[in-house]
C-alpha positions in Angstrom: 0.0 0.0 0.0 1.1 3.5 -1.2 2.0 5.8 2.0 3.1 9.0 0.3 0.9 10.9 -1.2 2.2 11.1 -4.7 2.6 7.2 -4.8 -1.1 7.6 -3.8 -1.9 9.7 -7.0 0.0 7.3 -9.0 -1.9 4.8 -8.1 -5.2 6.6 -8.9 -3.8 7.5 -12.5 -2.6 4.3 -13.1 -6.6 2.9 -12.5 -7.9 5.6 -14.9 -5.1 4.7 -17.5 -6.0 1.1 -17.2 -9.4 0.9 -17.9 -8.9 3.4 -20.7 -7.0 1.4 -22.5 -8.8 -1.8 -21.5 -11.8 -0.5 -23.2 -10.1 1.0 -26.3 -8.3 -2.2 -26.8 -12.0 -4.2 -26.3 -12.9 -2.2 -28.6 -10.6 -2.6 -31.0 -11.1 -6.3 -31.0 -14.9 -5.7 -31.5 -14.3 -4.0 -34.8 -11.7 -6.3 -35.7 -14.3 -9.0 -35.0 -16.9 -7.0 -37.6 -14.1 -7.2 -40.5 -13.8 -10.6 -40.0 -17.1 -11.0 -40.3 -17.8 -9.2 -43.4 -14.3 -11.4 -44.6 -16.2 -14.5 -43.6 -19.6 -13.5 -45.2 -17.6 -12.1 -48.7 -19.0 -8.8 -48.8 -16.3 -7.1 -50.4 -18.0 -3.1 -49.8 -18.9 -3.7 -45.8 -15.6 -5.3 -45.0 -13.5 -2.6 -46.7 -15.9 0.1 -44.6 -15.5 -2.1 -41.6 -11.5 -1.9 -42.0 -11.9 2.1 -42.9 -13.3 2.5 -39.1 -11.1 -0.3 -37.5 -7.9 1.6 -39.0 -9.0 4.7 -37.6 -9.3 3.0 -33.9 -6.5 1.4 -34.1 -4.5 5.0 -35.0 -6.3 6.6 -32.6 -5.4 3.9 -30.0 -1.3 5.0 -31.2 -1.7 8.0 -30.9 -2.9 7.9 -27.2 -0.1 5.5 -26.4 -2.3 2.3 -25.7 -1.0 0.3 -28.9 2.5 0.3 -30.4 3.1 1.6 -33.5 4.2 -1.7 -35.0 1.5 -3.7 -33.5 -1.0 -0.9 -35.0 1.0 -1.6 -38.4 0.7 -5.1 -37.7 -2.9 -5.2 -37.2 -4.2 -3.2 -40.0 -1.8 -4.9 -42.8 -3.3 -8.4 -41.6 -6.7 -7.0 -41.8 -6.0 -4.7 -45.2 -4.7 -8.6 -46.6 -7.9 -9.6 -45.6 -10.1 -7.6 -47.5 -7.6 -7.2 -50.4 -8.1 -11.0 -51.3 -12.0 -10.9 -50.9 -12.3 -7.6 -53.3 
């Protein structure tokens, strides 16, 4: 248990931080989830607009810090790979 108060504060930032970026990441795998769908099902149009709003998550989870940039890279290629073959 924290005794100072800045390891207190620390503490409390690090709970806010976590379940930020627990929920971007869940929902990250949510829309991931969606393009795979629309992979599965072969609908060319509604997979590539599903990976349009995945990809801008996914930047917007780099850009807050919650993803790595080659993880992000990662992520959208495999998905953009995806789509690519289906279209």
């Amino acid at each position: 248990m924290p005794s100072s108060i800045s390891a207190k504060k620390r503490v409390r930032q690090n709970e806010k931080r976590n379940l930020v970026g627990r929920s971007a990441k869940s929902a990250i795998r949510s829309y991931t989830k969606k393009v795979l769908a629309a992979v599965e099902s072969g609908d060319s149009k509604e997979a590539a607009a599903q990976l349009r709003i995945t990809s801008q998550q996914i930047d917007k989870a780099t850009k807050r810090g919650i993803m790595h940039r080659n993880t992000a890279a990662r992520h959208k290629s495999r998905l953009a790979r995806m789509v690519a073959k289906i279209g």
